[in-house]
C-alpha positions as CSV (number, residue, x, y, z in Angstrom):
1,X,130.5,-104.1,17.5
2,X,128.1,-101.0,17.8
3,X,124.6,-102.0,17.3
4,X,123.3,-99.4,15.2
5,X,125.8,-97.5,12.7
6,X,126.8,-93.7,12.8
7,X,125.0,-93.5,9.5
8,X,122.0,-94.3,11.2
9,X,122.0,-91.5,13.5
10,X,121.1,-88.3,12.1
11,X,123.2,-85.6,12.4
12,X,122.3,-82.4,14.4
13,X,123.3,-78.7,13.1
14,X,125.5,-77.6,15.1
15,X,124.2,-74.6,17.8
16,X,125.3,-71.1,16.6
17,X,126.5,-70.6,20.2
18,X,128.6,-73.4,20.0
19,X,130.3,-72.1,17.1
20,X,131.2,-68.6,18.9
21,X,134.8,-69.6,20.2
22,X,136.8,-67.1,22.4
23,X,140.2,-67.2,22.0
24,X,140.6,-68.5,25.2
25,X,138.7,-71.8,24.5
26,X,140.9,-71.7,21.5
27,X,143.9,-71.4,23.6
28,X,142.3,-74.1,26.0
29,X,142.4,-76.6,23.1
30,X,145.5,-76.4,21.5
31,X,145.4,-72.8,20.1
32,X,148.4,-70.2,19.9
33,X,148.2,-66.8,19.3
34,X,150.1,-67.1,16.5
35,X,148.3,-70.2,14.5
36,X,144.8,-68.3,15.3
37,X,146.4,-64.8,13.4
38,X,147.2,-67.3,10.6
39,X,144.2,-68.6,10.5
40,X,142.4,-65.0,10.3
41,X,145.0,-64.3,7.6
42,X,144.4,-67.2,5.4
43,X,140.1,-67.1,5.8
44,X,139.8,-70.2,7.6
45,X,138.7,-68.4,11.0
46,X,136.5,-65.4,11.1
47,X,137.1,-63.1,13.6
48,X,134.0,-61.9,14.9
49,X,135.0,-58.9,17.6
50,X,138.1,-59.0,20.1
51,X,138.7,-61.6,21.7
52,X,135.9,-63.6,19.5
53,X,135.9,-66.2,16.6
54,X,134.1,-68.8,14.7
55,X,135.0,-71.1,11.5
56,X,134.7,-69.2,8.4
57,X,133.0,-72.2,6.4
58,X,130.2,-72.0,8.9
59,X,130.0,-68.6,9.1
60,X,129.7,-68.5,5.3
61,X,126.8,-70.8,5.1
62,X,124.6,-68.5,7.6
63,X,122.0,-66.0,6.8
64,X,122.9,-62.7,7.2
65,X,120.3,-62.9,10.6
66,X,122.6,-65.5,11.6
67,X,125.9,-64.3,11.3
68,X,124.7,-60.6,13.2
69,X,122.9,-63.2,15.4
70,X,126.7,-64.7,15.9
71,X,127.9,-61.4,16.4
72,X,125.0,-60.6,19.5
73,X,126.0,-63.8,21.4
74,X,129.9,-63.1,21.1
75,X,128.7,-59.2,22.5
76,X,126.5,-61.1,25.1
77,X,129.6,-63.2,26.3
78,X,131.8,-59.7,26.6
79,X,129.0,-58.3,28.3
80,X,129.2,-56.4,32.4
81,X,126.0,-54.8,33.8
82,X,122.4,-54.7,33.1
83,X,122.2,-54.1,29.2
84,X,119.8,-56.0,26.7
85,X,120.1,-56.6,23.3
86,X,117.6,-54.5,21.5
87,X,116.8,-53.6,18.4
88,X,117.9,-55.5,15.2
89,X,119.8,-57.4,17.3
90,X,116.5,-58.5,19.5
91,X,115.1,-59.1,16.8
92,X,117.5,-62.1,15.5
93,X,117.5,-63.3,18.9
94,X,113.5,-63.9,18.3
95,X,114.6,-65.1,14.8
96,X,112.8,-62.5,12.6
97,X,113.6,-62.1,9.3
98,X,115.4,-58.5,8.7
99,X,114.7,-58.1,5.3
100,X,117.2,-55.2,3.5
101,X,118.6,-53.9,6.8
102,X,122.5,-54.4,6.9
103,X,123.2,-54.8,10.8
104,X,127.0,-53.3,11.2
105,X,126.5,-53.3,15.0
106,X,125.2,-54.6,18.0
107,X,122.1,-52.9,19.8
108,X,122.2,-52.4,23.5
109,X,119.6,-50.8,25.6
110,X,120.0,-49.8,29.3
111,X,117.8,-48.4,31.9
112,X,120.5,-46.6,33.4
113,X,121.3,-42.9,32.9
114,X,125.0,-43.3,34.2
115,X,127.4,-43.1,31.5
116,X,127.5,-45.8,28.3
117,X,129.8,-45.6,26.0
118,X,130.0,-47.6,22.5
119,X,132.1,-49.9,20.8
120,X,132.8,-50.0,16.8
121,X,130.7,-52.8,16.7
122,X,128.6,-51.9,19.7
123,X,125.5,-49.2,19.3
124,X,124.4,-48.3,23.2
125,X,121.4,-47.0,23.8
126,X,119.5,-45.5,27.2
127,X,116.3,-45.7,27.6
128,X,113.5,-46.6,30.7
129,X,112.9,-50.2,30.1
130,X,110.5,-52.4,31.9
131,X,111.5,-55.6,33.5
132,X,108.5,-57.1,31.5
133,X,110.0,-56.0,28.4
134,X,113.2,-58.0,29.1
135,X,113.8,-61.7,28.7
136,X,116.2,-64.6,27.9
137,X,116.6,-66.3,25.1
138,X,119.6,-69.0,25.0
139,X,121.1,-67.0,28.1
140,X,121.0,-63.7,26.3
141,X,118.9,-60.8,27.5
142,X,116.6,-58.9,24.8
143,X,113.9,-57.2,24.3
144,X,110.6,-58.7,25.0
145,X,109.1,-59.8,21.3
146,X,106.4,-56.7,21.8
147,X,108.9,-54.1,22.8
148,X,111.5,-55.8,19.5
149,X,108.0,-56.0,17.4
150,X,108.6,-53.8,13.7
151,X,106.2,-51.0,14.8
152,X,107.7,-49.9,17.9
153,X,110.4,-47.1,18.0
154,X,112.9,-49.9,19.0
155,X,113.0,-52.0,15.8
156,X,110.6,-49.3,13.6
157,X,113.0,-46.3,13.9
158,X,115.2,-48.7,12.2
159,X,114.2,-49.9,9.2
160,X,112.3,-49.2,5.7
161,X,108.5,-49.3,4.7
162,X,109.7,-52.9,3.0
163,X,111.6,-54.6,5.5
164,X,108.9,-53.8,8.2
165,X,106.0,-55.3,6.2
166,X,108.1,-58.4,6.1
167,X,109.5,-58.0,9.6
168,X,105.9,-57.4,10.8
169,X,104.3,-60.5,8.9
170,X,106.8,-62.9,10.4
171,X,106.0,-61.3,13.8
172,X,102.2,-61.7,13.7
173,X,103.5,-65.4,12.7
174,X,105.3,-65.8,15.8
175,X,102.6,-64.4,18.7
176,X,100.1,-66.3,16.7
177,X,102.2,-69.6,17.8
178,X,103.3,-68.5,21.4
């Protein structure tokens, strides 16, 4: 007999990285080709990019932040070379709110000059970036929170007069606490 009862132990949300299945961990656990198409069909799996899923029910229950959030970690996972995440898609990696901007794509910046080309659901960009202006967050590289922050060209040329007063309130919020 278990000393203390599952009720007692509270129950964790589950880590949006977690939920970003590849359809190779799918086929590792049980998956065919075949049952994951049917479960695209019939909404019970999302598919998130090639190659990429995640429940639909928990997908459905994220922010919009979240689910483009989602979207950057499956990109991340797909990802060869030295590209960051940038952008929109920075800025849910430092969790700010992106109030009225629909993000459609994933941002990637390189350093590199040599040719980058871009995916339907991949914007690349190339620009000089600093090594200071890179860092990880949850194994992803992005964007420094200065070089993500609302007023510079990276997030700023991006968005409306509204969503960066938001944007930039939450980000004051967050070097206030770091």
């Amino acid at each position: 007999m278990a000393l203390i009862s599952d009720a007692a132990v509270p129950r964790r949300e589950p880590i949006l990285a977690q939920l970003v299945r590849s359809r190779e961990d799918l086929i590792l656990n049980g998956w065919t080709d075949r049952r994951i198409a049917a479960a695209v069909r019939a909404g019970a799996l999302f598919h998130i990019r090639r190659g990429w899923y995640m429940d639909a029910d928990e997908r459905s229950g994220l922010w919009p932040e979240e689910q483009h959030r989602a979207h950057v970690i499956a990109v991340a996972r797909d990802g060869r070379g030295g590209a960051v995440a940038s952008h929109t898609s920075a800025a849910v990696l430092w969790r700010l709110p992106l109030y009225r901007i629909r993000c459609a794509r994933v941002h990637l910046t390189t350093g590199s000059a040599r040719r980058i080309s871009s995916a339907p659901d991949v914007m690349r960009h190339s620009t000089p970036i600093d090594a200071e202006d890179v860092v990880d967050i949850e194994g992803i590289r992005c964007t420094s929170l200065a070089r993500t922050r609302p007023a510079s060209p990276d997030l700023g040329e991006r968005s409306g007069c509204r969503s960066l007063v938001v944007t930039e309130d939450r980000w004051s919020s967050s070097c206030a606490r770091a």
